[in-house]
C-alpha positions as CSV (number, residue, x, y, z in Angstrom):
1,X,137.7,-68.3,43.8
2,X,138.1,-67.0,47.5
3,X,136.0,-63.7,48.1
4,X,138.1,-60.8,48.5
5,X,138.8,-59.6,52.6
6,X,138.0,-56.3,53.9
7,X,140.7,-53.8,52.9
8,X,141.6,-55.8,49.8
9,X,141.5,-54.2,46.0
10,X,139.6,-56.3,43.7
11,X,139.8,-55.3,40.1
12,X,137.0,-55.7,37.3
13,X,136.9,-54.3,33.6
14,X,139.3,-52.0,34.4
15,X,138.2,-50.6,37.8
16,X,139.5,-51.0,41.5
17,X,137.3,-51.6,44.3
18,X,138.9,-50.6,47.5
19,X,137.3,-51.7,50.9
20,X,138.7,-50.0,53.6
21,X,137.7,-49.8,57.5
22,X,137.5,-46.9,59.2
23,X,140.7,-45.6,61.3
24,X,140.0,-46.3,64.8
25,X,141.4,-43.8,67.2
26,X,142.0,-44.4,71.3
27,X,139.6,-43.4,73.7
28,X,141.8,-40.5,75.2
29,X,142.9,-39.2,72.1
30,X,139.3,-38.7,70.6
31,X,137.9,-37.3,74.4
32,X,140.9,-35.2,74.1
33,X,140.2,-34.0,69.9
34,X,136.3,-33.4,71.1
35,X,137.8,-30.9,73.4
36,X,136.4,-32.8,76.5
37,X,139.7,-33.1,78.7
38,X,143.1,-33.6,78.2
39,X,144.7,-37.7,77.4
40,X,145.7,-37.4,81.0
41,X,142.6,-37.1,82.6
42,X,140.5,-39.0,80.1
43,X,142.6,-42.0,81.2
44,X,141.8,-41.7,84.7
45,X,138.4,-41.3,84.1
46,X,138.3,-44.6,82.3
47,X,140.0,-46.7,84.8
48,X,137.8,-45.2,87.3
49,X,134.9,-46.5,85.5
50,X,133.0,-43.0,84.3
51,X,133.3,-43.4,80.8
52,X,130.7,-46.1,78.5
53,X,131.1,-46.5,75.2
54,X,128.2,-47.8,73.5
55,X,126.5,-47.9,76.6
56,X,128.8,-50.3,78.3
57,X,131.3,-49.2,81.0
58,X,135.0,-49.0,79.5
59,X,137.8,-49.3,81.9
60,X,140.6,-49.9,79.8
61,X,142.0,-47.0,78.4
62,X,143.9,-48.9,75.5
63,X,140.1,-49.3,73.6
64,X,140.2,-48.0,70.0
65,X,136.8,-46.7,68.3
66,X,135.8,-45.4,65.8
67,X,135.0,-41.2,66.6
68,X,132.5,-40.8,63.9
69,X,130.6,-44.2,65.1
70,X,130.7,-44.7,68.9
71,X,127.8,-42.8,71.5
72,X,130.4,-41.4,74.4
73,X,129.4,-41.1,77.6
74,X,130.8,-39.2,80.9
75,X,128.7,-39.4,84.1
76,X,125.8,-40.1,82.2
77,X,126.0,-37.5,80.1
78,X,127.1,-37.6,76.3
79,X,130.3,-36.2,74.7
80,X,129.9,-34.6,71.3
81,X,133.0,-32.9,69.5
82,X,133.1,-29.3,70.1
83,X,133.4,-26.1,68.2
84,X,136.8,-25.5,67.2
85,X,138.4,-22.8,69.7
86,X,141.9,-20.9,68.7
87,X,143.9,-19.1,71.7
88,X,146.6,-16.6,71.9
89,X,147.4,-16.1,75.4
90,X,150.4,-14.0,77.0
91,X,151.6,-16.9,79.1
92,X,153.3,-14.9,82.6
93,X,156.8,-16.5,83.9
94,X,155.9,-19.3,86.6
95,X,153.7,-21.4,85.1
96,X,153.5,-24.8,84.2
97,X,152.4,-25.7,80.1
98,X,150.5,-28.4,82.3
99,X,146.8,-29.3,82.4
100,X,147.6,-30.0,85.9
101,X,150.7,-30.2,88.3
102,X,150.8,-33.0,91.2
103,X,152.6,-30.0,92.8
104,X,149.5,-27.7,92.8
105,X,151.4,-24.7,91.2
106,X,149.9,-23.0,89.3
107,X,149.2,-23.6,85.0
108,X,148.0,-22.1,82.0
109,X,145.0,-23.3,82.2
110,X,144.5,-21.0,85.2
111,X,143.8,-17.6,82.5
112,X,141.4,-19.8,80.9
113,X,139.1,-20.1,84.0
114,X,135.3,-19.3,83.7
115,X,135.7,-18.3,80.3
116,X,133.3,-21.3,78.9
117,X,136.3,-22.9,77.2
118,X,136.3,-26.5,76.1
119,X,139.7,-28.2,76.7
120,X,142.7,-26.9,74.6
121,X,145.4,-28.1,74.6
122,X,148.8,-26.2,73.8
123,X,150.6,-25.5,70.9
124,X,153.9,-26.8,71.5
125,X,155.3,-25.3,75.4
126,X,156.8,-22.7,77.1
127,X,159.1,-24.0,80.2
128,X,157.6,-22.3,83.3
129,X,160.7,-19.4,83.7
130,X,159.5,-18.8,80.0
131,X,156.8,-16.1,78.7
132,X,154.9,-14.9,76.0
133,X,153.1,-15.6,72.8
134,X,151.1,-19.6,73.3
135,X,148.7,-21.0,70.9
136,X,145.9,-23.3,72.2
137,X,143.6,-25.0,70.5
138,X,141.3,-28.5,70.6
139,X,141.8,-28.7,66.4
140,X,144.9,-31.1,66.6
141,X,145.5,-31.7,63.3
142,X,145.8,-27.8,63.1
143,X,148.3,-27.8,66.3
144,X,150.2,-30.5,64.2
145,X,150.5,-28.8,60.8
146,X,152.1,-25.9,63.0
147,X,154.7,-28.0,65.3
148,X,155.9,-30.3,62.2
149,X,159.5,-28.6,60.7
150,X,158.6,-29.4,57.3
151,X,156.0,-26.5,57.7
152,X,158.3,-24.1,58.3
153,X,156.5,-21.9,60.9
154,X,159.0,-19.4,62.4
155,X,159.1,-18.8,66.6
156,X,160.4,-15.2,67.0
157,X,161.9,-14.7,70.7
158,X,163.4,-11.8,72.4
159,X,165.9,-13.2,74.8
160,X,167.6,-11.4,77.5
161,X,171.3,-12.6,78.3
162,X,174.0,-11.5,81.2
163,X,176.5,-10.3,78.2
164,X,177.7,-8.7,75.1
165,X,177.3,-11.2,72.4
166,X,180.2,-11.1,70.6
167,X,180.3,-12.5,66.7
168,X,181.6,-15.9,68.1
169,X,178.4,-16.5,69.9
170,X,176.1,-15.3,67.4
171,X,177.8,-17.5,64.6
172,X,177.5,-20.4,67.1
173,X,173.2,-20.1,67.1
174,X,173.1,-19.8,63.5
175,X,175.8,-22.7,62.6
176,X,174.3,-25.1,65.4
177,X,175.3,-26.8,68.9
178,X,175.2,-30.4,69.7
179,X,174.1,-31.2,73.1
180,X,173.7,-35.0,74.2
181,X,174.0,-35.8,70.3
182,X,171.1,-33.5,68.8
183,X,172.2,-30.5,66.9
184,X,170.9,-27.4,67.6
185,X,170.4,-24.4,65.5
186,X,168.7,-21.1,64.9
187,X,167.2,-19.6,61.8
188,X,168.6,-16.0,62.9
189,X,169.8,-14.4,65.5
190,X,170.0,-10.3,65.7
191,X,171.1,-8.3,68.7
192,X,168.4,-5.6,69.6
193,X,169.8,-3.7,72.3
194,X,173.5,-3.8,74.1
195,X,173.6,-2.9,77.5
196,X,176.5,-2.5,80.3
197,X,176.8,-6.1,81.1
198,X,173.5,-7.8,79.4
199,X,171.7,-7.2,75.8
200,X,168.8,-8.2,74.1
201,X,168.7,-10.9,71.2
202,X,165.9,-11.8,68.6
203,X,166.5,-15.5,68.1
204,X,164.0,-17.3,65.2
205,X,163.6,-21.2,65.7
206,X,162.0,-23.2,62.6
207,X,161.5,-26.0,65.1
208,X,160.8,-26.6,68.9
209,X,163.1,-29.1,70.9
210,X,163.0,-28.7,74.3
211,X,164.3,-25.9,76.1
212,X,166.5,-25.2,72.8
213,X,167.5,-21.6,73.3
214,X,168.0,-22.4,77.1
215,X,170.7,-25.3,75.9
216,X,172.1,-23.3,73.2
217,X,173.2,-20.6,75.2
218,X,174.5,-22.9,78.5
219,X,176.5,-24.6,75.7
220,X,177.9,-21.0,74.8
221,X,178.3,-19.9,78.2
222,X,175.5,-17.4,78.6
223,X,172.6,-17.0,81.6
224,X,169.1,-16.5,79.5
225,X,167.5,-14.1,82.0
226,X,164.5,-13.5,80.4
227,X,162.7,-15.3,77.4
228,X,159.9,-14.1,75.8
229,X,158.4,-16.0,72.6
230,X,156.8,-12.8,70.7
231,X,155.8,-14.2,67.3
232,X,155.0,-17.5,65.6
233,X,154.4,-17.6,61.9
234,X,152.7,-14.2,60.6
235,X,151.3,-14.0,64.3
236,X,152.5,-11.5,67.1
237,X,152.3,-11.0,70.3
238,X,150.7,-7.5,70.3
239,X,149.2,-5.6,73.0
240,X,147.4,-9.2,75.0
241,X,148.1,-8.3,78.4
242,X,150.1,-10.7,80.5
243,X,148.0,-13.6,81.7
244,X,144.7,-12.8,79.0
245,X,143.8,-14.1,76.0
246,X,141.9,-13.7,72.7
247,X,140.4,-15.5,70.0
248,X,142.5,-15.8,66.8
249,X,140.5,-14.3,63.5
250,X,139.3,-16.9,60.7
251,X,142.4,-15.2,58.6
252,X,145.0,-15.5,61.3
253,X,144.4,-19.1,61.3
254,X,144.3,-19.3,57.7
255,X,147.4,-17.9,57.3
256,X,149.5,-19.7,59.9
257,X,148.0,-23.1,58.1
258,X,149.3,-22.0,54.9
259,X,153.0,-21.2,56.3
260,X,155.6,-19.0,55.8
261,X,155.1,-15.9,53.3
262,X,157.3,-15.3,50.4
263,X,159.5,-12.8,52.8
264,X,160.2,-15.2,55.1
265,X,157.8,-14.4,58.1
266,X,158.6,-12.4,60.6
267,X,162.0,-10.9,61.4
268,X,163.3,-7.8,63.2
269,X,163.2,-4.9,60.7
270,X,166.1,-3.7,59.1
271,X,166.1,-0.5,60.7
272,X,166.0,-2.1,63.6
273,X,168.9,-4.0,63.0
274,X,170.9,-1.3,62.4
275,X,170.2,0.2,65.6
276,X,170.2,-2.9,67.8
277,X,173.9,-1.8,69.1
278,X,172.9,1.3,69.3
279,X,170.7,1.1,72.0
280,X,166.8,1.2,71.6
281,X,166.3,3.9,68.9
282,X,164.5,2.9,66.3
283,X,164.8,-0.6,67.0
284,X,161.4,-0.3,68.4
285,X,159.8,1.7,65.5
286,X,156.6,-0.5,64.7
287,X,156.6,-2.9,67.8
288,X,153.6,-3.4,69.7
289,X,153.2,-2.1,73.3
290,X,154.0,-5.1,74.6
291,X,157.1,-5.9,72.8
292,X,158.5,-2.1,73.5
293,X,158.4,-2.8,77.2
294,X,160.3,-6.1,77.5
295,X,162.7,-4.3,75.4
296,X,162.9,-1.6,78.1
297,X,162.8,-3.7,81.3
């Protein structure tokens, strides 16, 4: 009888043997998970011969290892997985959701700056007119968990426009859009403050296509003058000045990983969606600092 082959199941007296090799990962993605650099850059520092794995020089970035196994180098010196880091930064309009821009202007990464960082990467992006509330974080399978739409994370945005919504537009976001065959939809959308010729909308995503709110509002023929992402899951915004950070808590991150509570995350409160036609009033009873003055500007 032939001897079973790696990965095979081979049963006896009622058990099951399973031989399994371990899951090898590329050579950018794992400098990437350690928090040494982004895939980007760990690619061109393989073809420009600075990385050995194993002690040998590795200049094709296409090599898959095993993480838990191989001895990385860079420059001589060894790469060991990192601590795990969580970010909130108040991204300012104008920059790039880049690690680097063949442009020179300027990037996130820019706020992180002699701070003693390793590499994190975003959580999902804001386009560079965007602003407000980004994640960042080397623990990718925690990034993942919050970016995948079966988790059900809500993105709350405040959304300046150059009209008066009218009930055909707002039943438009909720039902959905199709642009270029993908349909586009929001969770809610509630009007926080009418002006002369612009108001405010709090539009909740459940998922992140590009530019969505952007699209969905060109489609309905509205100008998004300002756009400011203010919460994601049980997270907000708060009082982090533009262009700083902090460090989530231990129980903020527990609590975005376990997803949406039973009231449904975070939504505009009723009172102030009474008010939000009224002007400001108490639409911005219980918002932070921060959220209180895009309301007013």
């Amino acid at each position: 009888m032939p001897s079973p082959q790696p990965g095979s199941q081979k049963r006896a007296r009622g058990t099951v043997a399973v031989h399994s090799d371990p899951p090898l990962v590329s050579l950018p993605r794992v400098l990437s998970k350690f928090g040494f650099c982004s895939r980007r850059l760990a690619q061109v520092m393989i073809e420009s011969g600075r990385v050995r794995v194993d002690g040998r020089v590795v200049r094709h970035a296409g090599l898959r290892i095993d993480p838990k196994r191989a001895a990385i180098c860079v420059d001589g010196r060894p790469v060991v997985s990192a601590a795990k880091v969580y970010v909130l930064l108040n991204k300012p309009r104008g920059l790039l959701t880049t690690y680097d821009d063949p442009l020179g202007r300027r990037t996130v990464y820019d706020c992180l700056n002699g701070h003693d960082l390793p590499f994190l990467g975003p959580v999902g992006r804001l386009d560079c007119a965007s602003e407000g509330l980004l994640l960042m974080t080397n623990d990718t399978r925690w990034a993942h968990h919050l970016l995948d739409p079966a988790s059900n994370v809500e993105k709350v945005y405040h959304v300046q426009i150059d009209g008066r919504p009218d009930d055909a537009l707002l039943s438009n976001l909720r039902d959905g859009l199709i642009d270029d065959g993908e349909r586009l939809a929001a969770r809610s959308v509630t009007v926080l403050r009418l002006g002369e010729r612009n108001a405010w909308v709090e539009v909740v995503l459940t998922e992140g296509r590009n530019r969505q709110i952007r699209r969905m509002m060109a489609l309905s023929g509205v100008n998004v003058l300002r756009l400011v992402r203010v919460a994601v899951g049980s997270l907000r915004l708060g009082d982090v000045a533009k262009g700083k950070f902090r460090h989530l808590t231990a129980a903020e991150r527990a609590a975005l990983a376990a997803g949406p509570s039973a009231d449904g995350g975070l939504r505009a409160s009723a009172a102030g969606r009474a008010a939000g036609t009224a002007g400001m009033g108490s639409a911005e009873v219980g918002r932070p600092t921060e959220e209180r003055q895009i309301l007013r500007s």
